[in-house]
N, C-alpha and C positions, 0 to 999 in steps of 0.2 A: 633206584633210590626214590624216585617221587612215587613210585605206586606206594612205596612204604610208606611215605609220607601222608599219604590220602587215609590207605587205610591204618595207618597210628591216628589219624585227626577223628576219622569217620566212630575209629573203637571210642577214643577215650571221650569225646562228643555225646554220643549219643549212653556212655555209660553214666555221663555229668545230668543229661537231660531229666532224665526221671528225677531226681532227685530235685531236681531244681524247680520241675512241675509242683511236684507234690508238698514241698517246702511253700512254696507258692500259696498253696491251699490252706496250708496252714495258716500265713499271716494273714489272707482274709479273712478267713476263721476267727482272727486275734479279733481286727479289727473291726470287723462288722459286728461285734458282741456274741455270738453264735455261742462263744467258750466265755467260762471265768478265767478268775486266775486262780483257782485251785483245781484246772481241768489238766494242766499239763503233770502238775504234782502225779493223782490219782491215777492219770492215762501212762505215765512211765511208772510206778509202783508196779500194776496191770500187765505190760509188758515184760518186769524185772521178773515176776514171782509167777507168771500163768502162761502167758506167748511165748519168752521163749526159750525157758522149758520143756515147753513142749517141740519148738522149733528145732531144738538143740537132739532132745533125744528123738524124733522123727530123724534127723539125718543120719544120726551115730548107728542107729541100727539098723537103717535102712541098708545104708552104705559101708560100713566100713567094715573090712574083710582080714580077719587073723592072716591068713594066708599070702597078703599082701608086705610083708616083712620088708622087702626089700626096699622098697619106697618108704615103709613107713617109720623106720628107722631115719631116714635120709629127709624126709618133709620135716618130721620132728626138730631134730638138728638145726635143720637149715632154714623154719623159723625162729627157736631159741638164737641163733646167732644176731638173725637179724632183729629181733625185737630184744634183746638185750643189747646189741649196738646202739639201736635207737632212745634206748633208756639212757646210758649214757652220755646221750647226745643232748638229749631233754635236761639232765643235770648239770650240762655242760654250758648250754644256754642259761639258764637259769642264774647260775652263779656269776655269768656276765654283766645278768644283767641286773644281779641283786637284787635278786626278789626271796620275799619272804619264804618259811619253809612251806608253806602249803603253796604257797604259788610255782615252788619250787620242785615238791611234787607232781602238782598238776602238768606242768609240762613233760617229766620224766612220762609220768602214763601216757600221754598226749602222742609223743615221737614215737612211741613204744607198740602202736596201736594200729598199722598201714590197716587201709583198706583191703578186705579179701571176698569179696566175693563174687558180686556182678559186674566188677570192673573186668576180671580175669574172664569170664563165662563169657563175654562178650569179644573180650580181645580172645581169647584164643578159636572162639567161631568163628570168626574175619579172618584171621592170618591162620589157623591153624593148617589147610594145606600148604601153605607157603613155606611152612615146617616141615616138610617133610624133606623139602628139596635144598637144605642144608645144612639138616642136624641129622648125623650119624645115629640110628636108634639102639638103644645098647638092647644086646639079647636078652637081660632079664626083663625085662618089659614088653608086653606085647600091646601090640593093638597100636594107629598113627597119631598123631602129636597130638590130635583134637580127642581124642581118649585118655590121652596119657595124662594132656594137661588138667581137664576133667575130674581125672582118679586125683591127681595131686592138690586139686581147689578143695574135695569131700576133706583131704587129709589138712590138709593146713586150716580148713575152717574147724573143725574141730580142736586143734590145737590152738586156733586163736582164741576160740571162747571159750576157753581155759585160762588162756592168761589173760583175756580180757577183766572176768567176772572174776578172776584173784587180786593176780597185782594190781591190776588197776580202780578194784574196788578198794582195796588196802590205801593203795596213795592217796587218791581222791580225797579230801577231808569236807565238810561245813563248813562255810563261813560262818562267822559269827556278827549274826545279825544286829544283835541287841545292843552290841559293845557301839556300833555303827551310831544308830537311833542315840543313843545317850552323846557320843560325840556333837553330831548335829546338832543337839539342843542342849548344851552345856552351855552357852554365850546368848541361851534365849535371853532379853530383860526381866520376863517372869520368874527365872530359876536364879538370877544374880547371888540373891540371897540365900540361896542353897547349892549353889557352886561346890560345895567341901563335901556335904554329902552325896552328889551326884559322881565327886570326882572318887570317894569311895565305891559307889554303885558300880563304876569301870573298871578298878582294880578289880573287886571279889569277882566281876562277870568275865576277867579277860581270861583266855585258856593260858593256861601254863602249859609249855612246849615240856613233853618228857619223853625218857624211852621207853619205847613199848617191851613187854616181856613177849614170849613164843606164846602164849597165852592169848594174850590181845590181840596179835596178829592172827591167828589161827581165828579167833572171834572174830574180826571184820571181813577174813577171805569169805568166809562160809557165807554161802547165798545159793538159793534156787539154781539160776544156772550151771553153778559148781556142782552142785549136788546133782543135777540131771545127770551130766554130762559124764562123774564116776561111777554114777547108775549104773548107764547105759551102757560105756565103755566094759563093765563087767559082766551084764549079759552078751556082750558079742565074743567074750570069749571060751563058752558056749556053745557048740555048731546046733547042737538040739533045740537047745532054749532059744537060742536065735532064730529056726525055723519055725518057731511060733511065731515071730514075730513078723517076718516074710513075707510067710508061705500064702498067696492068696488065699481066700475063705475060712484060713486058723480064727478061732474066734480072738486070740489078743490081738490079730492085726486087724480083725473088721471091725471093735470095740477100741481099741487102742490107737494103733498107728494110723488108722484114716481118721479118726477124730484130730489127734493132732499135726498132721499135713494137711489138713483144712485149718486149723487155727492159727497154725505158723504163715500160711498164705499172706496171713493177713500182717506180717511181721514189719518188713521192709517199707510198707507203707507207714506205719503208723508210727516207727522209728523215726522216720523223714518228718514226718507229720509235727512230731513234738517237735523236731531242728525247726521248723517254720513258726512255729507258737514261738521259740525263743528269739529268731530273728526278727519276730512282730513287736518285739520291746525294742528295739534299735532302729525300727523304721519308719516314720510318724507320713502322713498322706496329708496333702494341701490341705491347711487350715485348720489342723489338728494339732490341741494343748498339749505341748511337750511335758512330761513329767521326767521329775528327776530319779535318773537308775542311779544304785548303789557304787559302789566304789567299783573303778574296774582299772586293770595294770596294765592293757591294752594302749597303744596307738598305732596312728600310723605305720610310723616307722619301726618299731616290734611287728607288726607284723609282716611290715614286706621280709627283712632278717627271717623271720620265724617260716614264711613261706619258702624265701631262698634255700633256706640251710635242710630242711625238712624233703621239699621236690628238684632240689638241683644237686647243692655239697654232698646230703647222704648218699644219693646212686652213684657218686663219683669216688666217694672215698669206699664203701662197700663191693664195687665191680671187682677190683684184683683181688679181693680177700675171698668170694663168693667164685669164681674164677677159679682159682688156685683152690681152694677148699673142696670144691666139688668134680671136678674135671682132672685132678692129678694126685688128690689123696680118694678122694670117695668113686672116682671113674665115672660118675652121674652118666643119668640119661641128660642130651645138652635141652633139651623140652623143659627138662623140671630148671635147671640150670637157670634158663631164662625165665623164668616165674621165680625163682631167688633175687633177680636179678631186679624184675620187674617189682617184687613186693615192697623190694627197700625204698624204690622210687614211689611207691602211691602215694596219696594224699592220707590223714589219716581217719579210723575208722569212723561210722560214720552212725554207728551204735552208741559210739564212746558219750554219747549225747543224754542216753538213757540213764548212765550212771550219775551224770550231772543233775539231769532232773531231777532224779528219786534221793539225790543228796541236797540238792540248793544249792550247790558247787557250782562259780563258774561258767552261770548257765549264759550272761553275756558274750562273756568271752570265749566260749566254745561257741556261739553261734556266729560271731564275727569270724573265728579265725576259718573255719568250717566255710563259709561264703565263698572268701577270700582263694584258699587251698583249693578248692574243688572247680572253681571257676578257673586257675590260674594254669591247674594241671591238665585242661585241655590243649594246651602248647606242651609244655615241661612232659606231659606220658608220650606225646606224639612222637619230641624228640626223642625221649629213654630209648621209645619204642624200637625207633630205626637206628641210634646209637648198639645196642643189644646185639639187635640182629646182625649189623654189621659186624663188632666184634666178634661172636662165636662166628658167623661166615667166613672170616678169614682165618679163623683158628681151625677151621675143621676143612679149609680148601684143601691140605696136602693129601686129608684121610679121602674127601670125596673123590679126587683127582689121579689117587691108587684105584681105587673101586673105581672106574670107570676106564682107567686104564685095563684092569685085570680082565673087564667085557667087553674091552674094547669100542667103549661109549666115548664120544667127542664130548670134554668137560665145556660145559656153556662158559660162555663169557660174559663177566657180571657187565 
């Protein structure tokens, strides 16, 4: 149990580091003058509509294999479960804590949103032989836990950035700047005398909340990465067209696909990169003139709640369902199992950042909550981690301790 502990601290540590490096860079970036303030706008646009794009379709058709049915039915699933839990969870918050509707959505996308990728890549290179030695591998999958988990991080990141660049571009909304600026200076002594007209200026500029038609909706999902990503997902299912894309020395993969696996390299930096520009507005360096930020619905104590509820209540209320749903209705391999297991518990994504920029959404308070979360879950993954393991180990002693009996292998003792 403590080697678990080491390696759950050493995975989720060293998965928080980078981020926390490169975020780094950014608010010196902020602060040293290097950047404006219209360099994070233009540099998340850049990202939305060109990086990754390309990021998205370089992986889809690199990686992902018709033939692979089995799992991909079963990833699909078993993140729609857990990111529509987390949706509801986000709404569920929200209405606690009575917050407006757009703050109201912003959190639903938020919960909605686990981290998926180099958290997993790292945790299952650390433990994945540790997997072998007590998760029963089911026969439609071949290859040992650090393959399997692998095949299942290609499947699920594709399925995330699908719903990332949908739903959560949908929810996301603008603030409304302006209505703000004319608050502030309503009670200037200058404008006394036009008080009446200014308080008109608020009305006409304040959004009226209404319902959207399938129309509207359909108009804000649509974006670049959406669009990559049904591209792509159609050429793979294609065996021919797809070895174009492959096949070394095909001219679309030496024109095509190495162009954007060098451009997408540069993704996860420059995602982090803009989280640090926005955490440069909340962090001010000895001797440095505070300036006043915008409204934020943020404190303290929202967010320890918002951290609790997110990296400790979701993995606990999510285990039996993910549990029971995969291991006695779907028969899962127990590998993918625990990456269901693990996804509900991450921090959340850590993209989710791009969509705020390129909107003006929120960009405070995703950089605050993002600090907070990411910092917090090098305990809260350590524990899931070794919490997980334990429970599928004891669920699966009776099967190991058949099979060891049947070759007459002396079943260790934990």
């Amino acid at each position: 149990m403590t080697s678990l502990l080491l390696q759950g601290l050493y995975a989720s540590a060293l998965s928080t580091f980078h981020w926390l490096y490169i975020a780094s860079l950014g608010v010196i970036a902020k602060k040293m003058g290097f950047v404006d303030s219209k360099f994070k706008s233009g540099l998340s646009k850049v990202v939305t509509n060109i990086i990754l794009p390309c990021f998205v379709f370089s992986q889809i058709v690199n990686n992902f294999r018709i033939s692979q049915l089995f799992l991909i039915y079963q990833a699909i699933i078993g993140c729609l479960v857990i990111y529509i839990f987390g949706l509801f969870v986000g709404f569920g918050i929200a209405r606690i804590l009575k917050l407006d509707h757009n703050q109201h959505n912003f959190l639903g996308a938020l919960f909605s949103t686990p981290h998926n990728t180099s958290i997993y890549v790292i945790l299952i290179q650390v433990i994945g032989p540790f997997l072998d030695t007590i998760f029963p591998k089911n026969p439609n999958l071949v290859g040992d836990s650090e393959k399997r988990g692998l095949l299942f991080v290609v499947i699920n990141s594709i399925v995330a950035n699908i719903w990332k660049w949908s739903c959560c571009y949908y929810l996301i909304e603008p603030d409304d700047e302006e209505e703000e600026d004319l608050e502030e200076n309503i009670n200037s002594p200058l404008l006394k005398d036009n008080n009446e007209q200014i308080q008109n200026q608020i009305v006409e500029k304040k959004p009226k909340y209404k319902e959207k038609t399938l129309k509207d909706i359909l108009k804000s999902v649509v974006n670049m990465p959406l669009i990559a990503s049904i591209f792509s997902l159609c050429l793979t299912f294609s065996p021919s067209l797809q070895l174009l894309f492959i096949t070394p020395k095909a001219i679309l993969r030496e024109t095509i696909i190495d162009v954007n696996m060098t451009v997408s390299k540069a993704y996860s930096f420059i995602v982090i990169f803009i989280l640090g520009l926005s955490i440069a507005d909340n962090v001010h360096f000895p001797g440095e003139e505070v300036k006043k930020i915008g409204k934020n619905f943020l404190n303290a104590n929202i967010l320890f709640w918002l951290s609790l509820v997110k990296l400790v209540i979701m993995p606990i209320l999510t285990t039996p369902v993910i549990i029971y749903l995969f291991r006695n209705i779907f028969h899962s391999d127990d590998v993918l199992t625990f990456n269901y297991l693990f996804l509900s518990a991450a921090p959340p994504a850590i993209n989710i950042i791009v969509i705020c920029a390129y909107k003006n959404a929120f960009v405070n308070e995703i950089s605050s909550i993002m600090i907070v979360m990411y910092t917090a879950a090098i305990i809260t993954l350590t524990l899931n981690i070794t919490g997980f393991l334990y429970i599928l180990g004891m669920l699966n002693a009776p099967v190991i301790a058949a099979q060891n009996a049947a070759l007459n292998i002396p079943t260790p003792v934990a």
